[in-house]
C-alpha positions, 0 to 999 in steps of 0.5 A: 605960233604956227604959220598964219594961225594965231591959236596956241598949238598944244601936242599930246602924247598919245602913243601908249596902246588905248587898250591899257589904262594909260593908253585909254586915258589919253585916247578918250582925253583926246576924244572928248577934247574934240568935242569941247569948243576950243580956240587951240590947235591940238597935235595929237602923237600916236605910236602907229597907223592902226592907233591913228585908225583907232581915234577916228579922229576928224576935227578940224582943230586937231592934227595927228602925227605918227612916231612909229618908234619906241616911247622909252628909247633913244630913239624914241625921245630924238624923234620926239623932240624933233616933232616938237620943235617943228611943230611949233608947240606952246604947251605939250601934255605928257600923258604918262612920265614914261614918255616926257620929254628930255628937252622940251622946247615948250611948257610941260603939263605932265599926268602921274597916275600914281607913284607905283614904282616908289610906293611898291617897289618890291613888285618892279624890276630895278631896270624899271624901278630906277628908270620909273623914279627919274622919270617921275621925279623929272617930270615933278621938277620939269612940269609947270602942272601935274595932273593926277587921277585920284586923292590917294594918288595926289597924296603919294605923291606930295609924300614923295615930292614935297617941293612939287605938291602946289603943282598937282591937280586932282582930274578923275578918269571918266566911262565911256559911254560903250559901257553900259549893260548888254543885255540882247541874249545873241551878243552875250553869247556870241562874245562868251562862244568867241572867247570860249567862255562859261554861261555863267563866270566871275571877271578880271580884267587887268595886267598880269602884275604882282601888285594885281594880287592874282595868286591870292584871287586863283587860291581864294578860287580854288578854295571855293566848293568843286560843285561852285567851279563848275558852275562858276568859271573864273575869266582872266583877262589878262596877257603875259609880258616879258617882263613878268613872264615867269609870273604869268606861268605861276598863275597859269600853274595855280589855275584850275584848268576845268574851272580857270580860263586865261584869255590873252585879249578881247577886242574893245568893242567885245569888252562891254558884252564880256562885262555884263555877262559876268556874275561878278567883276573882281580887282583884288589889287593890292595898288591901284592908282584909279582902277577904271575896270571896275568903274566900266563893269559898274556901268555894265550893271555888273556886281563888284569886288574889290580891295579895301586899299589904295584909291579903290575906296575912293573911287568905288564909294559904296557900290563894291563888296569890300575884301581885305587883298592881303586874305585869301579868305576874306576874298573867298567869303565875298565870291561865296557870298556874292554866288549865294545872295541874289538880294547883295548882288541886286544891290551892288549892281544899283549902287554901281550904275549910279556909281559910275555915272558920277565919273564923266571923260567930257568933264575930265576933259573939261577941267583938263583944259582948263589947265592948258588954259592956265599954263598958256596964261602963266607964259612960263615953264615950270621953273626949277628951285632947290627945294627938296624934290624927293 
């Protein structure tokens, strides 16, 4: 224990920028973890000052420590480590395998969001494929739990680590409650004149990643009538990284420059108003362990398309117009029929609000520490077998 204070100390690891899926899994986690009455100690890991500023976090049971340094270096696990041991830790929560631990001095509790870099190997870079699948595999023999976000994600998996599969645990990810419909006219336009945006425009929000199916989605665009263009713009949010640069200037190529607009970033407390102002959000992804964007624009009261594949059936029930991502056709039928059928849309935004509402951060926060609880009680960390592990 730590110092004169008998409660369990638990560390999280939330390191990861809060404006990607992973980093937003864990900040929301944490937010909410704050708000349950707890007897632990949380010590909260963020990768900066800024990240630090960002949680607003100011609760008595929590501490927050900044690692200014890399999440997958070296330099990064030493400095990890060190903070773990000296924080004298009894449980430390991995939010993502690219950040476990090597050595840990406490029990782990590990989140996979899904097995993306076995199951789709084609679209990673080996450097990535091969460090992903050691971590992922080390995290499945390492941890005493494994937390995952969906079925279809619990079954990759136990497909891939049948010795480990009694370990996992399904927690769905939940909306903030910032999403929800925007509908005071001076916001929608002020956000569509600071983005420089379209009265009336189709969304994607996402990474800029083969898996993400964007090629499909500008050539399905492009075959859409030049008068449905004009009017409809198509926004991509959605940035180049280096490693799928080369990617990113293809589908800049294939864009239609008066009708397509690439937008870099949007400042979080922008994205709601960029939500609701869209005719339509569209995930056409090919894998998707979860697919939270889709689930924040049904809570903005915006229509959705999406791939009939991976968790999104899952996660989207029947809120979603349905395509088939492997058909440019398919995906250009439902833009069509979504811009020309006001009673479809009306529909879709319906089942969407209720959709969404049945996703909650409280209760992912909830049944997650639930899981805390049960590996404090267990005592012991996960122990390794010679099981077959994948």
């Amino acid at each position: 224990m730590h110092g004169k204070d008998r409660r369990p100390r638990i560390g999280i690891d939330a390191r990861f920028q809060p404006t990607v899926g992973i980093g937003r899994y864990a900040s929301e986690l944490v937010k909410h973890l704050a708000s349950i009455e707890s007897n632990h100690k949380y010590v909260v890991y963020v990768g900066s000052t800024a990240q630090k500023a960002a949680l607003q976090l100011d609760h008595p049971n929590f501490q927050v420590t900044v690692l200014p340094t890399p999440v997958l270096s070296l330099s990064g696990q030493v400095s990890l480590m060190r903070r773990l041991m000296m924080d004298g830790l009894e449980l430390f929560h991995a939010t993502n395998s690219w950040g476990i631990p090597l050595v840990q001095p406490c029990p782990l509790v590990s989140t996979l969001h899904d097995s993306f870099v076995r199951s789709a190997p084609e679209s990673v870079y080996t450097r990535v494929r091969i460090c992903g699948n050691f971590l992922d595999w080390y995290a499945m023999r390492r941890s005493a739990a494994i937390l995952t976000v969906s079925h279809f994600s619990r079954g990759e998996l136990a497909r891939w680590f049948p010795g480990a599969a009694h370990k996992i645990s399904v927690i769905y990810e939940g909306v903030a409650s910032r999403f929800q419909p925007v509908t005071d006219t001076p916001v929608l336009q002020r956000v569509r004149q600071k983005y420089n945006v379209a009265d009336q425009y189709l969304l994607y929000v996402g990474v800029a990643k083969r898996h993400k199916n964007l090629e499909r989605l500008l050539t399905a665009y492009n075959a859409l009538a030049q008068d449905k263009r004009q009017v409809y713009q198509l926004v991509l949010v959605t940035r180049a990284s280096h490693q799928h640069g080369d990617y990113y200037r293809t589908l800049r190529q294939l864009g239609d420059p008066s009708g397509v607009r690439f937008i870099d970033y949007v400042d979080d407390v922008d994205l709601p108003a960029l939500y609701s102002g869209a005719m339509a959000f569209i995930l056409p992804s090919l894998y998707e362990g979860f697919g939270l964007p889709i689930l924040e624009a049904m809570a903005c009261g915006v229509p959705v398309i999406a791939a009939h594949a991976s968790a999104l059936p899952e996660i989207a029930g029947d809120a979603a117009l349905w395509v088939d991502p492997c058909k440019v056709e398919s995906i250009r039928g439902a833009l069509l029929r979504l811009l020309e059928d006001a009673e479809l849309r009306l529909g879709l935004i319906h089942r969407g609000l209720q959709r969404a509402q049945k996703f909650s951060w409280l209760t992912a926060a909830e049944q997650v520490q639930e899981v805390y609880c049960r590996v404090l009680c267990n005592g012991q960390q996960g122990k390794d077998d010679n099981r077959p592990h994948g």
